[in-house]
N, C-alpha and C positions, 0 to 999 in steps of 0.2 A: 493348512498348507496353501501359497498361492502356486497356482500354475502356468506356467508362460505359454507365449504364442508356438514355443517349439513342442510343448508339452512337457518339457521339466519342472518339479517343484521344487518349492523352498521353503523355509519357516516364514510365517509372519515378521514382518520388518517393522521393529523399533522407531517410534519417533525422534527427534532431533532431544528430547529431554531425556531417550532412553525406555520412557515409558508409554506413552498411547501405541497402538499396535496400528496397521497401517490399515485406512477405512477405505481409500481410494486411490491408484494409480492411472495415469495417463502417460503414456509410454510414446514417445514417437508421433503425435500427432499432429497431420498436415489435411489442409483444408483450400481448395482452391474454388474460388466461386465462381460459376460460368461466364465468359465476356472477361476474365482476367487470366494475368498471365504473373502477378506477386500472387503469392499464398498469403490469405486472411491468417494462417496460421502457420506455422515453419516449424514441422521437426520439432515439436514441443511435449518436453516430458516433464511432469510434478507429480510429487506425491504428498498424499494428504491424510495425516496420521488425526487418531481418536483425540478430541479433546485441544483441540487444533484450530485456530482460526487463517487460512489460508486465503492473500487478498491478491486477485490476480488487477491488476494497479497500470493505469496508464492511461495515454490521450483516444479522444472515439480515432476509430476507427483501427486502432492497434492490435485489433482479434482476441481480448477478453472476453467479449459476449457470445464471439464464437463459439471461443473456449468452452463456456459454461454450457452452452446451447448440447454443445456434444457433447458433456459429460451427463446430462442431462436427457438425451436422447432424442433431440428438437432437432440437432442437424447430423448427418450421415460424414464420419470422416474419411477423405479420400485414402489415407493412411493410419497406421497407427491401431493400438489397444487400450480398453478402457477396463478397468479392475473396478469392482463395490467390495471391498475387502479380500478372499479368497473366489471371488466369482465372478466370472468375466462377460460381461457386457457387449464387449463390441472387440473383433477378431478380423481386423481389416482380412487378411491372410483367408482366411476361411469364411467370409462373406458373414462374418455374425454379428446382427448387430438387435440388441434386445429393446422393445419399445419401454416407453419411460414409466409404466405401470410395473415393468418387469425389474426395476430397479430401487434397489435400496434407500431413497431420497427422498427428501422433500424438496418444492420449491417455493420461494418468494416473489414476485415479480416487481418490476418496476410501480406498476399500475396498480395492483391488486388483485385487481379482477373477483372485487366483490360482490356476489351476484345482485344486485336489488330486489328480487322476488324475495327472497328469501332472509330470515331473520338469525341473527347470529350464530343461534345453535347447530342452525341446519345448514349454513354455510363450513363450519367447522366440523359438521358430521359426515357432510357429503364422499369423503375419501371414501369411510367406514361403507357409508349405506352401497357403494359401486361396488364394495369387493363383499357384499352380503356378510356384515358380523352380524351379531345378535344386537337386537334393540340393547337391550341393557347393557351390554357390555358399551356400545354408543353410546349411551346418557353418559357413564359412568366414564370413559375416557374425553368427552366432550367437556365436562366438568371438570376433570384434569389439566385439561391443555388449556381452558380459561382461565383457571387458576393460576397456571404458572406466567401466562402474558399479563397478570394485573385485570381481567375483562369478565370474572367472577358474577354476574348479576346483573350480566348484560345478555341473558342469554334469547331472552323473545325481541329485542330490540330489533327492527326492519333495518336490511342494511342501509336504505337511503338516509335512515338518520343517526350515521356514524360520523365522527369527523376523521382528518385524513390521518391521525395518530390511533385512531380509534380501529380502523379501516387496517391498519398496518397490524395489528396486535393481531385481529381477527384472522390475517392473514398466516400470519405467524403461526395461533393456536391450528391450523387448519393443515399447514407442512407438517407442524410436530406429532398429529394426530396418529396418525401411524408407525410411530416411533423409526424414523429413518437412521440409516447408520450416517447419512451425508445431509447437510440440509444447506441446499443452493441459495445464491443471496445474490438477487438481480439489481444492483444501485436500490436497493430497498427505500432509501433514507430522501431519495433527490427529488418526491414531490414535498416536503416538510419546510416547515419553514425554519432558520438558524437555529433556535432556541429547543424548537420539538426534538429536530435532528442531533444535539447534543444529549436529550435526555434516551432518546432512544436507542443511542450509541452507548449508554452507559446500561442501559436494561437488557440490550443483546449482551452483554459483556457478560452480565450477571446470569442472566440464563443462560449461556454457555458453558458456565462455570458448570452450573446446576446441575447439567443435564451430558456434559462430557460428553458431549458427540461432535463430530467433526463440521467446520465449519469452511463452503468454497465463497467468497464474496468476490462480486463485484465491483469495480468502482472507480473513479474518475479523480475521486477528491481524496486530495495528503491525508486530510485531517482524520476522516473517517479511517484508511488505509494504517494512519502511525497508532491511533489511538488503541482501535479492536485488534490488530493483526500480529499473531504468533507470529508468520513469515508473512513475506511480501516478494511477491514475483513480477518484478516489473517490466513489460511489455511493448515493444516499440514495433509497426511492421510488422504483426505476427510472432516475432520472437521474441524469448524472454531473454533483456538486456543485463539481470539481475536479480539474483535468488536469496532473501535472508531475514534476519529481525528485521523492524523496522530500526532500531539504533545502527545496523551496520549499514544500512544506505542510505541513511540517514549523514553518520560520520566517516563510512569511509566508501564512496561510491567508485564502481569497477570501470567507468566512464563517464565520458563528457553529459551523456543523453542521463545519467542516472543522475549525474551532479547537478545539470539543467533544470530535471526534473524535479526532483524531492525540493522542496523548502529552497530556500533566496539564497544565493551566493555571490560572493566578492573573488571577482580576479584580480587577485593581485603582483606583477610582475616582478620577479627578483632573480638570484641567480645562482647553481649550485656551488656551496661553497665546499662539501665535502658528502659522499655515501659512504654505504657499505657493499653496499654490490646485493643486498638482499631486497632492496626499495627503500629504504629507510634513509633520508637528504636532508641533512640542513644546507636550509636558503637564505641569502642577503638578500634581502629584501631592496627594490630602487629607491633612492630618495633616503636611504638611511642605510649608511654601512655598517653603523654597529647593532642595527635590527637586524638579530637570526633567530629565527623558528624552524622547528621542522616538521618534516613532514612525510607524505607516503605515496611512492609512484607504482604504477601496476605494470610498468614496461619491463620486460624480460632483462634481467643483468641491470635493473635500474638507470639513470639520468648520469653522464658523467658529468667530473667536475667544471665548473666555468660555462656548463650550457643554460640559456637562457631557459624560464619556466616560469610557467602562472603555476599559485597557488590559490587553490581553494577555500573560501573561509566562509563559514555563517557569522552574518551580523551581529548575533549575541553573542560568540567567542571575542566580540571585540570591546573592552571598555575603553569609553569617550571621556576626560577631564580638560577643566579648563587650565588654559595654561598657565601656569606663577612666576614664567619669568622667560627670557630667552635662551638659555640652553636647555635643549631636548634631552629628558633622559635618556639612560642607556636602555636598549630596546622597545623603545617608541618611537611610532612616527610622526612627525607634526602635519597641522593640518588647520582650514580658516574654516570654521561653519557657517556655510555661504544658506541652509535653511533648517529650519527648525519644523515638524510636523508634530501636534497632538492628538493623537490617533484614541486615548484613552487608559488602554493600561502602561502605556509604555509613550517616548519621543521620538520618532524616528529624523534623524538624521543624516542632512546631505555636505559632507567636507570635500572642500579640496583638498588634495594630500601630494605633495609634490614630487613627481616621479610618477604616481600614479593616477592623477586625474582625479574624478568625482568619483567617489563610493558612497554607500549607504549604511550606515549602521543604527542601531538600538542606543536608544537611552532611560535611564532612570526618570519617570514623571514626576518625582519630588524633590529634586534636583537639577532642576532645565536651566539651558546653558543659551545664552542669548546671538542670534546670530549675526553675525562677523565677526563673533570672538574666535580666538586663536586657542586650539584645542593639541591634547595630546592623547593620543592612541596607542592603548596596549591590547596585543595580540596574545590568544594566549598562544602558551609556547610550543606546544607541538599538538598533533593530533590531526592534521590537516592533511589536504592530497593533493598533491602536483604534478603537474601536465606540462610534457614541453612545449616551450614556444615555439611559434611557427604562425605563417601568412593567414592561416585559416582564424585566427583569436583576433577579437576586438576588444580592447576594454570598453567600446559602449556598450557592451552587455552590462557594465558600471549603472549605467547614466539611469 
């Protein structure tokens, strides 16, 4: 049963698949740092079911580290309750707040903070030997938790001669050791370099699987954020701007600041030509009136007809061909490829496109199209999200 801050219970709460039970809630919390008068944190409530990889996502200073910090028991929240499954942590209301030994968790840190004195085993043992287990039950679960990080026969190795992938796993086996119901994830990945950081993102994946425990992450970067994350709670200001897979804010973002943020997008100006009244608008596109796609606005009573509006697009919903003649297909828009970029797996692409200015989009690399040739653009046809126009939009967000 959990129990709330008024002292009522309830059943354990289902995850969004139905099935992990709930490992951790944060209810209402706000956080204000001294010398300030915006909250690091605003009124912010998630929860974080079993089996779960939960990625609180945003630019520094947006109060994710905060976040993590208090759920974690690093900082004292001025508001607000903290749940480790049916057990409560922190009770703004009632002054209770449980240090971070008292809590269900493990953590990773940015850094490590791998001791150098000491040699692998006994950096991963260390939890155990603070809360007095038995020797052998240490050997025996120290041996576990290396195992499962891939670091099996490293275990006399002196921390100073680990490298920083080496370093991280260590780290890793050392959270897990104690078998936490929550195991906190501080930008873990951002001292690594490109290549480590992609294999390590694929190894927490996997051990996550494994070990079906809840997962709170850090972090700054899309890549890590769309790849690992069951949800993604993205964060602007202290507040979360958007709660969900990583595919829904990905394709269909609740704002300007979500659309901005996640992955490249194209503004592109048209106009409604018909709704439904539920948000759902096909738009004429400028520069081409027989180009309609549609799309999805989040305004109350949706966009009505004939009002101006950018639509949202990712540069891969767009195929680039060269042109075979003077007349433009029907829903396409023409456009001169004024540059050409070979970036390696892909061409990226700068058109002018009449009506709208310079955009950028994706191209096929074994098929590159030479520039100042005269191209045609297909959109695909719906799936997009649109915003009214207004004074505050530039399309040099284009450029």
């Amino acid at each position: 049963m959990t129990r709330s801050a008024d002292g009522s219970t309830a059943e354990p709460v289902a995850g969004p698949d139905g099935n992990g039970k709930l490992a951790m809630r944060l209810s209402g919390l706000m956080k204000i740092y001294p010398g300030n008068t915006q909250p690091a944190v605003d009124n912010l409530s998630l929860d974080v079911h079993d089996g779960e990889i939960v990625t609180l996502l945003g630019p520094s200073g947006c109060g994710k580290t905060t976040t993590l910090r208090m759920a974690a028991g690093l900082e004292v929240p001025d508001e607000g309750d903290i749940y480790y499954g049916d057990t409560a942590v922190v009770m703004s209301s009632s002054g209770l707040c449980l240090p971070p030994n008292k809590r269900d968790m493990g953590i990773v840190f940015q850094s490590y903070a791998i001791w150098p004195h000491m040699t692998v085993a006994e950096n991963v043992a260390f939890p155990l030997k603070s809360r007095k287990y038995p020797r052998a039950q240490i050997k025996d679960r120290v041996a576990h938790a290396l195992e499962l990080v891939g670091m099996a026969g490293y275990e006399d190795r002196p921390g100073p001669l680990l490298s920083g992938g080496q370093q991280q796993r260590v780290a890793f086996a050392r959270a897990l050791i104690t078998e936490p119901r929550v195991l906190l994830l501080d930008e873990p990945f951002s001292n690594l370099d490109a290549k480590l950081r992609e294999r390590m993102r694929i190894r927490v994946k996997r051990l996550q699987q494994e070990l079906n425990i809840a997962f709170l992450f850090v972090t700054h970067d899309q890549v890590e954020a769309l790849s690992l994350s069951t949800r993604i709670a993205l964060m602007n200001s202290g507040i979360v701007q958007q709660q969900g897979s990583p595919r829904l804010l990905y394709e269909n973002p609740a704002n300007e600041f979500v659309r901005d943020f996640i992955g490249k997008t194209l503004l592109l100006r048209g106009r409604v030509s018909a709704g439904d009244g539920s948000g759902r608008i096909a738009i004429t596109l400028d520069g081409a009136s027989d180009c309609l796609v549609y799309g999805q606005t989040y305004e109350t009573g949706g966009i009505p007809d004939g009002a101006e509006v950018f639509i949202g697009v990712r540069p891969e919903d767009v195929d680039v061909m060269q042109a075979d003649g003077p007349k433009v297909p029907p829903g396409m828009l023409a456009g001169t490829l004024d540059a050409a970029l070979f970036v390696g797996e892909r061409i990226e692409y700068q058109v002018i496109v009449e009506g709208q200015g310079m955009i950028d989009i994706y191209g096929e690399r074994h098929q590159p199209i030479e520039e100042g040739a005269k191209v045609w653009l297909k959109l695909r046809a719906e799936g997009h999200t649109a915003w009214r126009s207004d004074t505050s939009h530039d399309l040099e967000e284009n450029l």
